[in-house]
C-alpha positions as CSV (number, residue, x, y, z in Angstrom):
1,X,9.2,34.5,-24.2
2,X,6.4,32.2,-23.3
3,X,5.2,34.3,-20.6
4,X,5.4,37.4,-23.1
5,X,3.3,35.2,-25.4
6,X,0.4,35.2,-23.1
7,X,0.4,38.4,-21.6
8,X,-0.1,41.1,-25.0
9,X,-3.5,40.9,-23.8
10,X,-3.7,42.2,-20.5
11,X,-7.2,43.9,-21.1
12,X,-10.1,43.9,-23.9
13,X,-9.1,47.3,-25.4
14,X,-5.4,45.6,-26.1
15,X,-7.4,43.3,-28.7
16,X,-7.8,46.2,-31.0
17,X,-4.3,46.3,-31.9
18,X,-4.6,42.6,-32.4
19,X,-7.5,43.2,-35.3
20,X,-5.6,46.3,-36.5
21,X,-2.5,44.4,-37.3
22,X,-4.9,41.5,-39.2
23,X,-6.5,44.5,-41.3
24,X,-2.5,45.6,-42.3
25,X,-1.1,42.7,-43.0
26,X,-4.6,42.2,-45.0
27,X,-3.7,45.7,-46.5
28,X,-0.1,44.4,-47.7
29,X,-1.2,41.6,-49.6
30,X,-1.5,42.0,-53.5
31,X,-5.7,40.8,-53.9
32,X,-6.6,42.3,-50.3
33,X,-10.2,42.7,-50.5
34,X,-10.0,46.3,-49.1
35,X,-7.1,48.8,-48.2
36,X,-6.5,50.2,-44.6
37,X,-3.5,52.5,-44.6
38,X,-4.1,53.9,-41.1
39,X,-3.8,50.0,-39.2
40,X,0.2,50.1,-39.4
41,X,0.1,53.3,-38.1
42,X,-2.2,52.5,-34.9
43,X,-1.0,49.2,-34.9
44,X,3.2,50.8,-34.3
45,X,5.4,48.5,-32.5
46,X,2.8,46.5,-30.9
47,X,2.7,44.4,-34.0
48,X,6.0,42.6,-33.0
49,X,4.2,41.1,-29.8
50,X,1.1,40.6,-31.7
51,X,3.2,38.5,-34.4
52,X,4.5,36.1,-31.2
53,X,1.2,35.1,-30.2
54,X,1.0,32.6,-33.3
55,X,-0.7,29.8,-33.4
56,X,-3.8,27.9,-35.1
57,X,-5.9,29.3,-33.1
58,X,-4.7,33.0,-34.3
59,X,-4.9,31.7,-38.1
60,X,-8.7,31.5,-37.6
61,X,-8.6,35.2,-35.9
62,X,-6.6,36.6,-38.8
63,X,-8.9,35.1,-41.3
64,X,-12.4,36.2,-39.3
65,X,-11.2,39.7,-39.4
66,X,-10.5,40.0,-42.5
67,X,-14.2,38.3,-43.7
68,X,-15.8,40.2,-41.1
69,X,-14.4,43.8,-42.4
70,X,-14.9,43.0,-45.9
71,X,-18.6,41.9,-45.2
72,X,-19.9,45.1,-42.5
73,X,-18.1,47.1,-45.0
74,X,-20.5,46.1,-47.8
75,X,-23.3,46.4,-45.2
76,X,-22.5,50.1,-44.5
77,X,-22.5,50.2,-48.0
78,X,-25.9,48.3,-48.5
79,X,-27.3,51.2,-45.5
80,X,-26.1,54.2,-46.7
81,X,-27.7,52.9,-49.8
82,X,-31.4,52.2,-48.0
83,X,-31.3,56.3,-46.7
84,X,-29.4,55.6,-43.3
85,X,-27.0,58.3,-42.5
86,X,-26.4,58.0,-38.6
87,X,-24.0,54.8,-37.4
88,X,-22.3,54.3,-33.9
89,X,-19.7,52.3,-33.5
90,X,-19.9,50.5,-30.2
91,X,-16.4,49.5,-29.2
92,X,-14.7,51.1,-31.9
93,X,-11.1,50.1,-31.2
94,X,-8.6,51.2,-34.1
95,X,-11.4,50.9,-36.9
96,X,-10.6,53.6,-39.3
97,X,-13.8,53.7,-41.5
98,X,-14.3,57.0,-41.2
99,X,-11.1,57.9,-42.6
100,X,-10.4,55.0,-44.8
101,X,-14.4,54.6,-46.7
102,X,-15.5,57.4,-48.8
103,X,-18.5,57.8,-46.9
104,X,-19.6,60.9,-48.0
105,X,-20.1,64.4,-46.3
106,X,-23.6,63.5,-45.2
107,X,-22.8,60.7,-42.7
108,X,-22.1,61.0,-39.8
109,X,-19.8,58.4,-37.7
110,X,-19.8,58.1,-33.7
111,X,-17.4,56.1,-32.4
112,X,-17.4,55.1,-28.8
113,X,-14.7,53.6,-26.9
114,X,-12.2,53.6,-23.7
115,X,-10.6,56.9,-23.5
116,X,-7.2,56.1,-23.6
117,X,-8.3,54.3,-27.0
118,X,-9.7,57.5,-28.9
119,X,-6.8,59.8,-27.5
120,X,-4.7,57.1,-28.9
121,X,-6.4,56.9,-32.7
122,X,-6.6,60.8,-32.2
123,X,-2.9,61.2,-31.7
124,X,-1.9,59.7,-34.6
125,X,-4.7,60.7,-37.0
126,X,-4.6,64.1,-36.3
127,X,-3.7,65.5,-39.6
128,X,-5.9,63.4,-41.6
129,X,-9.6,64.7,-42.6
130,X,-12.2,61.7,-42.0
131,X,-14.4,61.2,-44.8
132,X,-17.9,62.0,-43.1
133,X,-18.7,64.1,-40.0
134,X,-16.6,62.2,-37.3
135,X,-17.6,62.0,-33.3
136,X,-15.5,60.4,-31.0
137,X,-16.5,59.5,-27.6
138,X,-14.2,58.2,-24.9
139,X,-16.7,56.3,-22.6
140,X,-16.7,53.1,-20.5
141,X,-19.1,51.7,-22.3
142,X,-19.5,48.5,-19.0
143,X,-20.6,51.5,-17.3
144,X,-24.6,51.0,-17.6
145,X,-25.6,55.0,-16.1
146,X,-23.3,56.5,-18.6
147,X,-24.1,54.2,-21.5
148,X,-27.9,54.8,-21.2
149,X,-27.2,58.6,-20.9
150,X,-25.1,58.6,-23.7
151,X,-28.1,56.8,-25.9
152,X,-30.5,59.2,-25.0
153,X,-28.9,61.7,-25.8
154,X,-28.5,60.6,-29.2
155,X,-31.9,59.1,-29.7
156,X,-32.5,63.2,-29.0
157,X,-30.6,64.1,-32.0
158,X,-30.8,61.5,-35.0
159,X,-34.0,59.9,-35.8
160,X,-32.6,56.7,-37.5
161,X,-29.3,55.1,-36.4
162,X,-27.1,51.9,-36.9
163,X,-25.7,50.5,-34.3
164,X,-21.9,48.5,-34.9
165,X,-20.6,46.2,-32.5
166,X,-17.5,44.8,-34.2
167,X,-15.5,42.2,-31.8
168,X,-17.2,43.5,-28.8
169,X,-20.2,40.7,-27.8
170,X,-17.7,37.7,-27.6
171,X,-16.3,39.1,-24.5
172,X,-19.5,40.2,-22.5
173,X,-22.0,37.7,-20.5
174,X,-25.5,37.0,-21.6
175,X,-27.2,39.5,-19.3
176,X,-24.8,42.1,-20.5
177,X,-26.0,41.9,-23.9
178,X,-29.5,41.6,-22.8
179,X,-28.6,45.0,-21.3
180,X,-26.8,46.3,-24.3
181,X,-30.0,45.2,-26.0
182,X,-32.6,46.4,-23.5
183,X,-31.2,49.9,-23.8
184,X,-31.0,50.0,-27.1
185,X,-34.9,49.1,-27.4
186,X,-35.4,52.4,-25.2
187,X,-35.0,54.6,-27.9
188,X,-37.2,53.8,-31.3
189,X,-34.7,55.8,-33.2
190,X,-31.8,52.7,-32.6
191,X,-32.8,51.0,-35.8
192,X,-30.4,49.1,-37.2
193,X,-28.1,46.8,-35.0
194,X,-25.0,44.7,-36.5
195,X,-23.3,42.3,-35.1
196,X,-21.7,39.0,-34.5
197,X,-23.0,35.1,-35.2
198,X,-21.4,32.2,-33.9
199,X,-23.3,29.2,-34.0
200,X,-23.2,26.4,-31.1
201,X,-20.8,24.6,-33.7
202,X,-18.1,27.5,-33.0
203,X,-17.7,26.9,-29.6
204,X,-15.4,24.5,-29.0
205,X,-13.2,26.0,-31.0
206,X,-13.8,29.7,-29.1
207,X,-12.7,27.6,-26.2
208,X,-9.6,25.9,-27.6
209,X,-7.1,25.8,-24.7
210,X,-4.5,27.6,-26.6
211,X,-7.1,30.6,-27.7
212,X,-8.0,31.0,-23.9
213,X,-4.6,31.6,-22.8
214,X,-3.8,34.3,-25.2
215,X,-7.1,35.7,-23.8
216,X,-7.4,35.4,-20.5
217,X,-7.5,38.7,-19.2
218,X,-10.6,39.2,-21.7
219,X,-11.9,35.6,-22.4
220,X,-14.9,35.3,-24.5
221,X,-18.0,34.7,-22.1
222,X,-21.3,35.2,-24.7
223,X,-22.4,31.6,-25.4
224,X,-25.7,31.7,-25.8
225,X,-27.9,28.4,-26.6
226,X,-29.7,30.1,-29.3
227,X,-27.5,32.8,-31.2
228,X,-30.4,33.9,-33.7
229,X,-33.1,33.3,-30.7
230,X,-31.4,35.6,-28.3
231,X,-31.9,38.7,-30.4
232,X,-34.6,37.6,-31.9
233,X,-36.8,37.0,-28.0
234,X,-35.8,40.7,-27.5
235,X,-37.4,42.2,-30.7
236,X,-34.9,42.3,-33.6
237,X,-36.0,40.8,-36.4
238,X,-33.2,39.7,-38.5
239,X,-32.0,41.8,-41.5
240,X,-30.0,40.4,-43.6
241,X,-26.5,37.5,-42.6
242,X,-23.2,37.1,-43.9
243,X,-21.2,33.7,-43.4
244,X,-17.4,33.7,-43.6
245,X,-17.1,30.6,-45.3
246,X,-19.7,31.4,-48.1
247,X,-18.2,35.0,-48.4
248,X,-14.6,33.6,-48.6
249,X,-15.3,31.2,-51.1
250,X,-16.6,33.3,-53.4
251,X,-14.2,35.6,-53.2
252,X,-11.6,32.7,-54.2
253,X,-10.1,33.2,-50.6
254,X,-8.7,30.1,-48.8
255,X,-10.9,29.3,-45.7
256,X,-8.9,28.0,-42.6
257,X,-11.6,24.4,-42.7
258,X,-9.9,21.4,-42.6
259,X,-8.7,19.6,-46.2
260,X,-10.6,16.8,-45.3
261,X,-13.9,18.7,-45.0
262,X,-13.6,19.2,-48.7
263,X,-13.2,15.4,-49.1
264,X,-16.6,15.3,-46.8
265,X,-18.2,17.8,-49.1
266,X,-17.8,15.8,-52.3
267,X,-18.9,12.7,-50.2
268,X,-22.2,13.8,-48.4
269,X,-22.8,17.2,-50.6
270,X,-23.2,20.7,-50.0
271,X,-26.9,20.1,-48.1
272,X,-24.5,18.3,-45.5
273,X,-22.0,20.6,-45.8
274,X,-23.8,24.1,-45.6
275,X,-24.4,24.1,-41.8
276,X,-20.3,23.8,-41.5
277,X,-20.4,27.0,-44.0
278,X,-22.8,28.9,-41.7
279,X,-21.0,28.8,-38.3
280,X,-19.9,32.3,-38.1
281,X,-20.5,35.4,-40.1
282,X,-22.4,39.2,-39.7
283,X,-25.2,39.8,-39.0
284,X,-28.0,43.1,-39.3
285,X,-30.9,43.6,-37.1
286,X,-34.2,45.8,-37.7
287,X,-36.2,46.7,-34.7
């Protein structure tokens, strides 16, 4: 059983399942702060192996994905909103926006992933109708050539894109998302970008021994010394950001902190505490 524990994840594309089975059991609760009917079904029997790897370390997980899918799913919200009607989803895993938002006719949704990954969501969503004009793409996205080809072409066909990278820069080095970022700056019409933040304060945690166990066929590697300064030395200019925490709490939903940092709060104040409030979250980028 202990081995079994350890070895759900044997690659980085298995880790979709894992944030598909947070986003049902999410689904299932009486105040879930959004509805995602299609999870169970991607998710299928994987979600008895998923349901062995827990620990603390998975409480946090459960809890980030569910913050981090109610917040990018105001921020498409807030986008469509501003006039943006192009958005690529980078990684897509078993994300089911396109089916699950009422985007509208006029969007259009790319979704990009490992093959075996969209033949999967395609298989069991075939009778469905999304809600906007849907694209899938079955592409190694690790594979530079092909990625940059892939861009172009759609910097040729959309003037004004969003780019979605949901769960995906944890597990790539620094020079990879320099890369990511590089070839994204090729093409003018890549205007939005959202993503990840982790402050240095996360860390630690990210590298609890019992967290890089259950991922060590696809560890997180993207540490960088300056989150915010990374992206900002290549020329994104930040948008707008979402914290967990704050989002959670005013929501009314439980955060997974320590009861004594609420003890701490009360003691030192929320000057002292906001820092703690801010170490993860969503973020957009403008170019």
């Amino acid at each position: 059983m202990n081995q079994e524990k350890t070895t759900f994840i044997q690659h980085v594309s298995d880790t979709s399942a894992w944030v598909a089975h947070y986003r049902a059991i999410e689904t299932d609760r009486p105040d879930a702060l959004f509805q995602d009917p299609f999870a169970k079904v991607l998710v299928g029997d994987q979600a008895l192996s998923i349901e062995k790897l827990k620990s603390e370390a998975t409480k946090w997980t459960q809890w980030t994905v569910v913050m981090r899918t109610y917040i990018i799913d105001q921020m498409i919200r807030d986008l469509i909103s501003s006039g943006v009607t192009t958005f690529v989803n980078l990684g897509a895993g078993l994300d089911s926006r396109p089916y699950r938002l009422k985007l509208g006719a006029d969007i259009r949704w790319i979704e990009v992933d490992f093959s075996n990954v969209i033949e999967h969501k395609q298989k069991h969503l075939q009778k469905l109708s999304p809600s906007c004009q849907l694209e899938s793409i079955g592409l190694d996205l690790s594979n530079r050539a092909a990625r940059q080809t892939l861009f172009a072409e759609l910097s040729q066909k959309y003037s004004k894109m969003v780019v979605l990278t949901e769960g995906v820069l944890p597990y790539l080095t620094e020079a990879q998302v320099s890369e990511l970022s590089d070839d994204l700056m090729q093409h003018p019409s890549f205007k939005y970008w959202i993503c990840e933040y982790m402050s240095k304060k996360t860390y630690r945690y990210l590298k609890d021994p019992k967290r890089m166990k259950a991922l060590r066929n696809s560890p997180f590697q993207f540490y960088p010394e300056d989150w915010m300064g990374f992206f900002r030395q290549r020329g994104w200019h930040l948008r707008q950001s979402q914290y967990y925490t704050e989002i959670s709490e005013k929501l009314g939903r439980a955060t997974p902190l320590p009861k004594v940092f609420k003890l701490l709060e009360m003691l030192f104040g929320k000057k002292w505490a906001a820092p703690f409030k801010q170490m993860s979250g969503f973020l957009i980028w403008e170019r």
